[in-house]
C-alpha positions as CSV (number, residue, x, y, z in Angstrom):
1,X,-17.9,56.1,33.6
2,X,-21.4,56.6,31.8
3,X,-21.9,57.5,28.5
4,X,-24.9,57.9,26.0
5,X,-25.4,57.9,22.5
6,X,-28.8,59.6,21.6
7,X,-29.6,58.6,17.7
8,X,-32.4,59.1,14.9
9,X,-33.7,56.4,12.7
10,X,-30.7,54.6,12.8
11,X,-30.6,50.7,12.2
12,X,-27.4,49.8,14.5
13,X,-24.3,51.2,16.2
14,X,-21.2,50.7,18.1
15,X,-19.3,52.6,20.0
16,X,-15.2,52.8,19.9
17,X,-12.7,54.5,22.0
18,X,-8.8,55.9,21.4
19,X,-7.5,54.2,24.4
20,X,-8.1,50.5,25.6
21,X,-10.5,50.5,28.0
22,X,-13.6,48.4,27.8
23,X,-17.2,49.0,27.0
24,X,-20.5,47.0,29.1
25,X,-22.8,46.0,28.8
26,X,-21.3,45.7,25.1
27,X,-20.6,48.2,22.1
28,X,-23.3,48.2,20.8
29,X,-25.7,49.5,23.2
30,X,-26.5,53.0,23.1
31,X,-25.8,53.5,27.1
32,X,-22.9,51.4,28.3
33,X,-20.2,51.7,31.3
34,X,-16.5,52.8,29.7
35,X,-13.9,51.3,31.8
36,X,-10.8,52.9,31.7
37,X,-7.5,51.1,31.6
38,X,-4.2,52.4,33.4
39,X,-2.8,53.4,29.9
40,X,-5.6,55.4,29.0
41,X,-5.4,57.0,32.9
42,X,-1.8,57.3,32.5
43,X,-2.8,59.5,28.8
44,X,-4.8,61.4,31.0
45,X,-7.5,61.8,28.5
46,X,-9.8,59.2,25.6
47,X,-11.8,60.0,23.0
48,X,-15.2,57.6,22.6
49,X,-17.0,57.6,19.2
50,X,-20.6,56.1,18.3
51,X,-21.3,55.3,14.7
52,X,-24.9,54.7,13.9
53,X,-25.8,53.3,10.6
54,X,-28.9,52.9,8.4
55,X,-30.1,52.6,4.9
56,X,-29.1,55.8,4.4
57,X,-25.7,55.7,5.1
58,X,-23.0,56.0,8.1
59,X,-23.0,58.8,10.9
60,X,-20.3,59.5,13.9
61,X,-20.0,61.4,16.8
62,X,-17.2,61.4,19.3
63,X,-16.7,62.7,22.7
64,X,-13.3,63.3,24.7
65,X,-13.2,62.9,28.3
66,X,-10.6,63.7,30.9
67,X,-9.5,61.0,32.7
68,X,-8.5,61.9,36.6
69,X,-6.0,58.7,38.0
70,X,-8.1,57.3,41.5
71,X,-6.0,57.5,44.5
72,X,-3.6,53.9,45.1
73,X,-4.7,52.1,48.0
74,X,-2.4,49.3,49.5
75,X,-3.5,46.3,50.2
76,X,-5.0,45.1,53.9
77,X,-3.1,43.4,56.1
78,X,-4.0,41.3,59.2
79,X,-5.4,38.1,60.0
80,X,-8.5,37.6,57.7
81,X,-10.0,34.4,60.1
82,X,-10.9,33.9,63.0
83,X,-12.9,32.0,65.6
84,X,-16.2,33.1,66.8
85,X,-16.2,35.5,69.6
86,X,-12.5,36.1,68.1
87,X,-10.9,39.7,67.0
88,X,-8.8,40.4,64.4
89,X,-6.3,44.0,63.7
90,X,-6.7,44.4,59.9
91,X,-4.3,47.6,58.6
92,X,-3.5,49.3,55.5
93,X,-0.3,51.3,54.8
94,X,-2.5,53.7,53.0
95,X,-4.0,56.8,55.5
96,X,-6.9,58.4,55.9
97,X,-9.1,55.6,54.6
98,X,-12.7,54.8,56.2
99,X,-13.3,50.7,57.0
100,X,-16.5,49.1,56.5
101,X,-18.2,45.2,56.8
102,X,-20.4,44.0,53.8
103,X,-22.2,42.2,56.3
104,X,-21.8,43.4,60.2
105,X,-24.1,40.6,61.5
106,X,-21.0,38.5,60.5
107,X,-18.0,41.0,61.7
108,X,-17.9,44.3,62.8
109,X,-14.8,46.7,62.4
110,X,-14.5,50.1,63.8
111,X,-12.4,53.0,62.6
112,X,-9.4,51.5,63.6
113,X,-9.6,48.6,61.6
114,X,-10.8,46.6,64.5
115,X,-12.3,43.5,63.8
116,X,-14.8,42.0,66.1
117,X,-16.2,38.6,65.4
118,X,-20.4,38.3,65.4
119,X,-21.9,35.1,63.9
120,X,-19.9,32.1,61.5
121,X,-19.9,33.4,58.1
122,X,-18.1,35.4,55.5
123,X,-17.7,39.3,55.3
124,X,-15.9,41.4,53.0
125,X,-14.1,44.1,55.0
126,X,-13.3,47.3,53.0
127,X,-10.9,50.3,52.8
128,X,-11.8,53.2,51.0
129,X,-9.9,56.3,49.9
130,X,-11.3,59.6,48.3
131,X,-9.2,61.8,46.0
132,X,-9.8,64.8,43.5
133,X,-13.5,63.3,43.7
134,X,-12.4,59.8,43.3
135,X,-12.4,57.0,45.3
136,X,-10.5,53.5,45.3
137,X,-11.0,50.9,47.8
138,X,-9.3,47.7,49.2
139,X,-10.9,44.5,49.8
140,X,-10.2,41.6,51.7
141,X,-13.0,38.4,52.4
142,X,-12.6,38.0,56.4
143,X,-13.9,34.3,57.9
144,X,-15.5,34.0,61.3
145,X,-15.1,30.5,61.6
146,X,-17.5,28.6,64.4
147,X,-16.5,27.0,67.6
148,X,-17.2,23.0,67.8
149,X,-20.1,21.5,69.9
150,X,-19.1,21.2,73.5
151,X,-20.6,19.2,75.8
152,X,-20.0,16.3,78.6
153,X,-22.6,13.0,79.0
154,X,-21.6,10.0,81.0
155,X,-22.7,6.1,80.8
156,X,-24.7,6.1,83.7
157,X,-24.6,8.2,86.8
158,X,-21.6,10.7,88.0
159,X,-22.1,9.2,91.4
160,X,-19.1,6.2,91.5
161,X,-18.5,4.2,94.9
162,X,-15.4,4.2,96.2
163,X,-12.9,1.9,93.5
164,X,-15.8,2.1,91.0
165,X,-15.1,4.3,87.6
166,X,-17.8,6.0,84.9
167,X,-17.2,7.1,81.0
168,X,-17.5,10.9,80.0
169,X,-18.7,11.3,76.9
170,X,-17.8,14.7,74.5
171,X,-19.5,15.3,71.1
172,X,-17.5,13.9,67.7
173,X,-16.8,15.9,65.1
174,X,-14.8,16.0,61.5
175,X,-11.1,17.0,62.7
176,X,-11.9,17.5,66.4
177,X,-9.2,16.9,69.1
178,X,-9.8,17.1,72.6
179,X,-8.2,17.8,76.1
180,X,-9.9,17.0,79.5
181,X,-9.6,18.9,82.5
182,X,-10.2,18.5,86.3
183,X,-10.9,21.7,88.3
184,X,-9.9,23.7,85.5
185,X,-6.3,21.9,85.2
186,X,-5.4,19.9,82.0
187,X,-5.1,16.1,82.9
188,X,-2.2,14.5,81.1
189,X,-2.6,12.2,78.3
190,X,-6.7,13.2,78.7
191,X,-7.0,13.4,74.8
192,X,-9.2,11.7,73.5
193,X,-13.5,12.0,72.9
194,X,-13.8,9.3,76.1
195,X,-12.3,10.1,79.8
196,X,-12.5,6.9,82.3
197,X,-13.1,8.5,85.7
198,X,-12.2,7.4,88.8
199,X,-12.3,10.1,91.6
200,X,-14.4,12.6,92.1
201,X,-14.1,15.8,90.5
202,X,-15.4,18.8,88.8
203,X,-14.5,18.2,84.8
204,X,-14.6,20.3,81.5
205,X,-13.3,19.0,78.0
206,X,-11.9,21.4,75.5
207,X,-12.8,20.7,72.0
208,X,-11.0,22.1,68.5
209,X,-11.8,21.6,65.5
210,X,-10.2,21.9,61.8
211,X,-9.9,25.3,61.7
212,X,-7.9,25.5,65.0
213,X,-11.0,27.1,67.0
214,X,-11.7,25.8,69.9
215,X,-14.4,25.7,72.7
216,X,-14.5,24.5,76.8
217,X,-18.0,23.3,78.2
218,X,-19.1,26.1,79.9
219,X,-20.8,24.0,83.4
220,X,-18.6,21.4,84.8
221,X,-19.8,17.8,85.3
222,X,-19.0,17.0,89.0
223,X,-18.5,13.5,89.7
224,X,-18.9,12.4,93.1
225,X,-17.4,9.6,95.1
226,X,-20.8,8.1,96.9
227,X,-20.5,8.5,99.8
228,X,-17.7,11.0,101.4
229,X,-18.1,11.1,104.0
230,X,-17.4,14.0,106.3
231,X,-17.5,14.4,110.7
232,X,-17.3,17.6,112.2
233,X,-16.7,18.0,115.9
234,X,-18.0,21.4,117.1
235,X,-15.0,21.1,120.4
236,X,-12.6,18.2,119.4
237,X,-11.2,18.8,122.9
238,X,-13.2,18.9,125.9
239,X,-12.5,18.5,129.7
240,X,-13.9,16.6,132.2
241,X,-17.6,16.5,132.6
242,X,-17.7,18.3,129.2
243,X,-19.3,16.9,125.9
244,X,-19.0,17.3,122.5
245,X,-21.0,16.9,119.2
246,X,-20.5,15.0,116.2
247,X,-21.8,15.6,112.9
248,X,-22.0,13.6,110.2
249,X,-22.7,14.8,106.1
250,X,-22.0,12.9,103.0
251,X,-24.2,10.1,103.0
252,X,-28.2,9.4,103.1
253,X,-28.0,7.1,106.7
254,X,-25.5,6.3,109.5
255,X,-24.7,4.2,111.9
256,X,-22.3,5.1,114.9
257,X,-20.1,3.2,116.9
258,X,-22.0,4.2,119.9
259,X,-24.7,2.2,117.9
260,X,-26.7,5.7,117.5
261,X,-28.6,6.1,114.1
262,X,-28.9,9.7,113.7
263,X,-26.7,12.5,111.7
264,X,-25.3,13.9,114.7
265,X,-24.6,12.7,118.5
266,X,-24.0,14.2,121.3
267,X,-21.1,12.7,123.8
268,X,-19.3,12.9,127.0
269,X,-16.5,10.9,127.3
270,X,-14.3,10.4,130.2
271,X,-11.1,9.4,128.5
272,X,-9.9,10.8,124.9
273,X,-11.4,7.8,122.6
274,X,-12.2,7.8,118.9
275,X,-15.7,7.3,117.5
276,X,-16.9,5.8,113.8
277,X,-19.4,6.8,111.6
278,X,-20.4,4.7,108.6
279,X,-22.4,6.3,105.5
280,X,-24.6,4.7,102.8
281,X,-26.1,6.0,100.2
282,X,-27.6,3.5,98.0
283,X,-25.1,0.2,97.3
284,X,-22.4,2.5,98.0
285,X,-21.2,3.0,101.7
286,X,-18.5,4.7,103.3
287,X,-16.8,5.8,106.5
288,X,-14.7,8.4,109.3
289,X,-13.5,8.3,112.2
290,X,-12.8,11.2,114.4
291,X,-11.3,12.0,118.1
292,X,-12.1,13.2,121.3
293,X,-9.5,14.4,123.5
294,X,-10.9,14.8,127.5
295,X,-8.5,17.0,129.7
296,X,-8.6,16.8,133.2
297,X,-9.8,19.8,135.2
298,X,-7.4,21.8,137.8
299,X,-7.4,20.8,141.5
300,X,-8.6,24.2,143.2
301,X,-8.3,24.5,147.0
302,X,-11.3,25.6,149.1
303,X,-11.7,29.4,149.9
304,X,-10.5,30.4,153.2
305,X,-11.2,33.6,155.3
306,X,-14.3,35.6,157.4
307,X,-17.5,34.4,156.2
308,X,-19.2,37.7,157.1
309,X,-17.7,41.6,156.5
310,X,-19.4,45.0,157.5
311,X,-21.0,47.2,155.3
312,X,-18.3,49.2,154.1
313,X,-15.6,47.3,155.5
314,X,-13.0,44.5,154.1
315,X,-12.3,41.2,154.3
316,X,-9.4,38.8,152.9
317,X,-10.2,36.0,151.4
318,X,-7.7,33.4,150.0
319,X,-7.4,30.0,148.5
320,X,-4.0,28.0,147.9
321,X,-4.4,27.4,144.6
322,X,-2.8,30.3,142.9
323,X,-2.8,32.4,139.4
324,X,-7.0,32.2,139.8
325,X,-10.0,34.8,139.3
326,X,-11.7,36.1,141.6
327,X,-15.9,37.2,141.2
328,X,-19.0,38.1,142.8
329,X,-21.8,37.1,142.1
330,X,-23.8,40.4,143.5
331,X,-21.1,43.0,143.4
332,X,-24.3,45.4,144.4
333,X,-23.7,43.2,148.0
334,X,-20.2,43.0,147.6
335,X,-16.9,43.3,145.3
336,X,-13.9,41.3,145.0
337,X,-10.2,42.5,143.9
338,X,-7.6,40.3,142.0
339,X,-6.2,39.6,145.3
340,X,-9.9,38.1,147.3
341,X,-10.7,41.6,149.0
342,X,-14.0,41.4,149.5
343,X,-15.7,45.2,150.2
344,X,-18.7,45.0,151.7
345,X,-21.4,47.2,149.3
346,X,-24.8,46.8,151.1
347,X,-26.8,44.3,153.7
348,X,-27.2,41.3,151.6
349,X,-25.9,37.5,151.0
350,X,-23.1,37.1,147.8
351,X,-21.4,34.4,146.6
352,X,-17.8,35.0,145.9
353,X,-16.1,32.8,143.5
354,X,-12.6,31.7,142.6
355,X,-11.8,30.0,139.0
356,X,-8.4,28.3,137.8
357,X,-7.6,27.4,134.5
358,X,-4.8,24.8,133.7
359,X,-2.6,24.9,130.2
360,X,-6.0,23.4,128.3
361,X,-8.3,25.8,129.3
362,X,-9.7,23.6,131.7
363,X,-11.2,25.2,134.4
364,X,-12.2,24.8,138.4
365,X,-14.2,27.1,140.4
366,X,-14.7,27.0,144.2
367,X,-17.5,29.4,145.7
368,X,-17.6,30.3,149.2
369,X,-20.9,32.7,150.5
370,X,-20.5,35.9,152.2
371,X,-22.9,37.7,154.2
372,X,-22.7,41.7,154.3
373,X,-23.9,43.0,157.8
374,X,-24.9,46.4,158.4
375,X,-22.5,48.7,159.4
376,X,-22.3,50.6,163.0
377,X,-22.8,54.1,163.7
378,X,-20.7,56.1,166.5
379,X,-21.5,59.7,167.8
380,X,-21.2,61.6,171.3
381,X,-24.2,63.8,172.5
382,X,-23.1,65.8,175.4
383,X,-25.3,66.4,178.3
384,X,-24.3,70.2,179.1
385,X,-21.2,72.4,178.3
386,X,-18.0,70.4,177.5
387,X,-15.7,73.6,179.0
388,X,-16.8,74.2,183.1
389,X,-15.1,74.9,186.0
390,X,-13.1,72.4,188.5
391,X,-15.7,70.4,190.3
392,X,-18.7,70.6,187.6
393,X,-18.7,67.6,185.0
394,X,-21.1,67.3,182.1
395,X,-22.0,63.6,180.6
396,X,-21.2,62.3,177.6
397,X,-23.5,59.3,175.9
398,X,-23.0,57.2,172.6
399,X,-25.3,56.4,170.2
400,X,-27.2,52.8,171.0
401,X,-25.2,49.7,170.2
402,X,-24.8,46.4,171.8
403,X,-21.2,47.3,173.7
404,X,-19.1,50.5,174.2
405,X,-15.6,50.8,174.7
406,X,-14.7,54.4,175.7
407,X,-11.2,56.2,175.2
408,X,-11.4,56.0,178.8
409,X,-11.7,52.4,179.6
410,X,-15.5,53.0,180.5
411,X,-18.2,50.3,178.8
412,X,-21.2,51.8,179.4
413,X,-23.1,53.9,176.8
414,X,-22.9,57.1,179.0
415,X,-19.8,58.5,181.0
416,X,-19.6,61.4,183.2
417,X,-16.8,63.3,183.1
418,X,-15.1,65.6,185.9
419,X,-11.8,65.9,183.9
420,X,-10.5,67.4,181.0
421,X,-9.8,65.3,177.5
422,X,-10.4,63.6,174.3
423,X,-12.9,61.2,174.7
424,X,-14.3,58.7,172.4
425,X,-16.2,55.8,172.1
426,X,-16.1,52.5,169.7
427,X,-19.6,51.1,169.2
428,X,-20.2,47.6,168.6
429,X,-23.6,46.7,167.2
430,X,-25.5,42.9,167.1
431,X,-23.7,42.1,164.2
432,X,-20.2,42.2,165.6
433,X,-19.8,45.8,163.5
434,X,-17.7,48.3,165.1
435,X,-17.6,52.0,164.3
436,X,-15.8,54.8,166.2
437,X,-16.5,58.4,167.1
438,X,-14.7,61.3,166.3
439,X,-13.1,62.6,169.5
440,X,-15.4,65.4,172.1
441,X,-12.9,67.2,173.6
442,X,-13.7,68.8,177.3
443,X,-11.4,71.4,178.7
444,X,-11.9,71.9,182.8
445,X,-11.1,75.4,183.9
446,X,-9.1,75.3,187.5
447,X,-10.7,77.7,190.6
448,X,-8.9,80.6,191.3
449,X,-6.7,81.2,195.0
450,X,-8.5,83.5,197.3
451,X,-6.8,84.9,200.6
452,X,-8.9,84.8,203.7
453,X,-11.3,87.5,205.1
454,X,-9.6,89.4,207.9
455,X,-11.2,92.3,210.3
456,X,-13.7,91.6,213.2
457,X,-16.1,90.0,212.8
458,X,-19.0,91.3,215.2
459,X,-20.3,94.8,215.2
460,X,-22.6,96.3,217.2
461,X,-26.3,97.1,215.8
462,X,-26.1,100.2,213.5
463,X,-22.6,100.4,213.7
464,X,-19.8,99.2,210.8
465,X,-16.6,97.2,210.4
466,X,-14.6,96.9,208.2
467,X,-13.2,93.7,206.9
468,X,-11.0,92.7,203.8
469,X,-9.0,90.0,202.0
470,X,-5.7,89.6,200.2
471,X,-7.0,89.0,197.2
472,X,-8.2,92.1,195.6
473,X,-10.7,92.2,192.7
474,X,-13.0,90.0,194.3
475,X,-17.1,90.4,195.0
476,X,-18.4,91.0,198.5
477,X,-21.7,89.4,199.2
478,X,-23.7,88.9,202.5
479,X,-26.2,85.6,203.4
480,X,-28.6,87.7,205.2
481,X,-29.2,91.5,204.0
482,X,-31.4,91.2,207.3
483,X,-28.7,90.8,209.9
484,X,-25.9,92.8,208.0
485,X,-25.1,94.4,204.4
486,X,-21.3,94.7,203.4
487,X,-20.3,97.2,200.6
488,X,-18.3,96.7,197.6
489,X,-15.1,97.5,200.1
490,X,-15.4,95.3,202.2
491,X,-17.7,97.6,205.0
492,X,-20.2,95.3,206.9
493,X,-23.0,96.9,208.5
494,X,-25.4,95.8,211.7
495,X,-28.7,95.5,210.6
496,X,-30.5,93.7,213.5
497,X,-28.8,92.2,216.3
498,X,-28.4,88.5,216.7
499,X,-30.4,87.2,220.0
């Protein structure tokens, strides 16, 4: 706490106290600091006197002051080190406190008591509690210790040929240990500052140093074995006739055993071989091998059926090679089934195809052409009524082809018909097309049965007769009104006599 002593003309004083605190700057300074001691809390109260003295004589005054015990804060507890990057759980058995860093460039803590590692240095990490208008605090100096230098150089390049070895170097350091790793794995017995390599390999060394902090380079040094070299084979099985390409990576140059130069050839063997490709890149050299395998294609036999279909008609084709495709190649001409039905589409040429794969995939196709001819048309015009009397006959004609072949044996284009019937007619046209009509039916009525006239058969001039038939309902009719008229009975009259 601060007091003052406010005094007149005096020479010197010093100040005193009941309890056993202390007194700073020193006692005999006018204002000073009183610093209480747990006794004089635990009195709850000290009295402080200042006695000023001159030529004059000796004065005192005195003051009592209450004294109000600070709240107890335990101690913190936690790790109070760590490395950079690091992070450290500091706690205190007392609640309700606030943390703080002295220096949060260092360490920050949040108000958890979360420690969170910034920069190498020294921080002193505080816990403070308020009570009754006083405070107490906690203190505890934290450490963020820094990570060792890490890095990797070699003694000449990371390129080794094939049985050749290189050095990695990592950085030194007071109380440094080390442990090498390839592709992220530790290598056994790999600890020391050196690492003799010889394979290629991505490799990181892990340093730590005194404090136990430790740091892994954060790029790999690859080391590379000069030259691998690698063949791919874009169809490492081909069939006969087929080729296949070769490529070769890993290396600056190459030479084939084909005796071709180049980074990639292109062959076509005839029996499964192996080919060689040697690399070289600088003194170092290096080489592959890599196969072909050449399958023989399927024996297909030839396609066999009618060259040439109707428009709109089928034909079979076959072959005798089975468990094939069929295809067309203009299915707007013509289509082909699973089976070799070829439909005929439109007038046209189209080549129909058959493939067969073997257990390779090896395939075979034979091709055979078909021609689509245009198709024939069949109809019956008649030439009169198709229903008439016994002894009328009307004519029946076909449209125009090159042959007929009528229902009723007839091979002409037109028939005429006396009798009754179906008929119809199959027209063939240049092409060897057929098509045939629907049927024309013609129905032939029979005559009916009349009995003979009977009566005389002269009659005198302006006289009658009368003559008649068996067969009633029947029309009478005379040749020559002139000579005679008969009536609808039967009753002929004389008209003019016959010389």
């Amino acid at each position: 706490m601060f007091v003052d002593a406010t005094t007149i003309e005096a020479l010197f004083g010093t100040w005193s106290t009941s309890g056993t605190g202390t007194f700073t700057p020193n006692v005999t300074n006018e204002d000073v600091y009183y610093h209480p001691t747990p006794a004089d809390l635990a009195n709850g109260s000290v009295t402080l006197s200042f006695t000023a003295t001159n030529a004059c004589g000796t004065s005192s005054n005195s003051v009592s002051i209450a004294l109000i015990a600070p709240p107890t804060v335990a101690a913190i507890t936690g790790t109070t080190a760590v490395c950079l990057g690091g992070t450290s759980q500091l706690a205190n058995a007392t609640s309700g406190g606030t943390w703080s860093s002295s220096n949060p460039s260092v360490a920050t803590i949040d108000a958890n008591g979360f420690v969170t590692a910034v920069s190498a240095g020294t921080t002193i990490i505080s816990y403070s509690i308020t009570g009754n208008n006083c405070s107490n605090v906690a203190t505890a100096n934290f450490t963020v210790n820094g990570l060792p230098l890490t890095s990797i150089s070699s003694i000449g390049s990371t390129q080794i040929c094939s049985g050749g070895s290189l050095t990695l170097l990592a950085p030194t350091g007071s109380g440094y240990s080390y442990q090498w790793n390839e592709s992220g794995s530790a290598i056994s017995g790999a600890t020391s500052s050196t690492l003799l390599v010889t394979a290629a390999g991505s490799y990181t060394v892990t340093v730590t140093d005194a404090t136990g902090c430790s740091a892994t380079t954060a790029t790999a040094t690859v080391v590379t074995s000069v030259p691998n070299i690698v063949v791919t084979v874009n169809s490492p099985s081909i069939c006969t006739g087929g080729s296949a390409t070769l490529t070769a990576s890993g290396a600056s140059s190459y030479s084939w055993s084909t005796g071709e130069t180049t980074s990639s050839i292109t062959v076509s063997p005839t029996s499964n071989i192996s080919y060689t490709v040697t690399g070289y890149s600088g003194s170092c050299s290096g080489s592959a091998v890599s196969n072909v395998t050449v399958n023989a294609l399927p024996i297909v036999s030839a396609i066999t059926g009618a060259s040439t279909v109707c428009e709109g008609s089928n034909s079979q084709l076959a072959s005798a090679t089975t468990g094939g495709t069929w295809s067309s190649s203009n299915t707007a001409v013509a289509t082909v089934s699973s089976t070799g039905v070829v439909t005929g589409v439109s007038v046209g040429t189209s080549t129909i195809t058959y493939t067969a794969s073997n257990g390779n995939n090896c395939s075979t196709s034979v091709s055979a052409s078909v021609t689509v001819n245009a198709g024939a048309t069949a109809t019956i015009t008649a030439g009169g009524p198709t229903t008439f009397c016994s002894g009328s006959s009307v004519t029946l004609t076909s449209t125009a082809g090159s042959s007929y072949l009528w229902s009723n044996g007839a091979q002409t284009q037109a028939i005429t018909v006396t009798a009754g019937g179906s008929y119809y007619v199959t027209v063939t046209n240049a092409s060897g097309c057929s098509a045939t009509s629907s049927a024309t039916t013609v129905t032939v009525n029979p005559l009916p049965t009349v009995a003979a006239i009977t009566g005389a058969t002269n009659v005198c001039s302006g006289l009658t007769t009368q003559l008649a038939s068996a067969t009633a309902g029947g029309t009478w009719t005379s040749s020559n009104t002139a000579v005679a008229t008969v009536s609808s009975t039967g009753v002929v009259t004389g008209i003019t006599a016959v010389s």
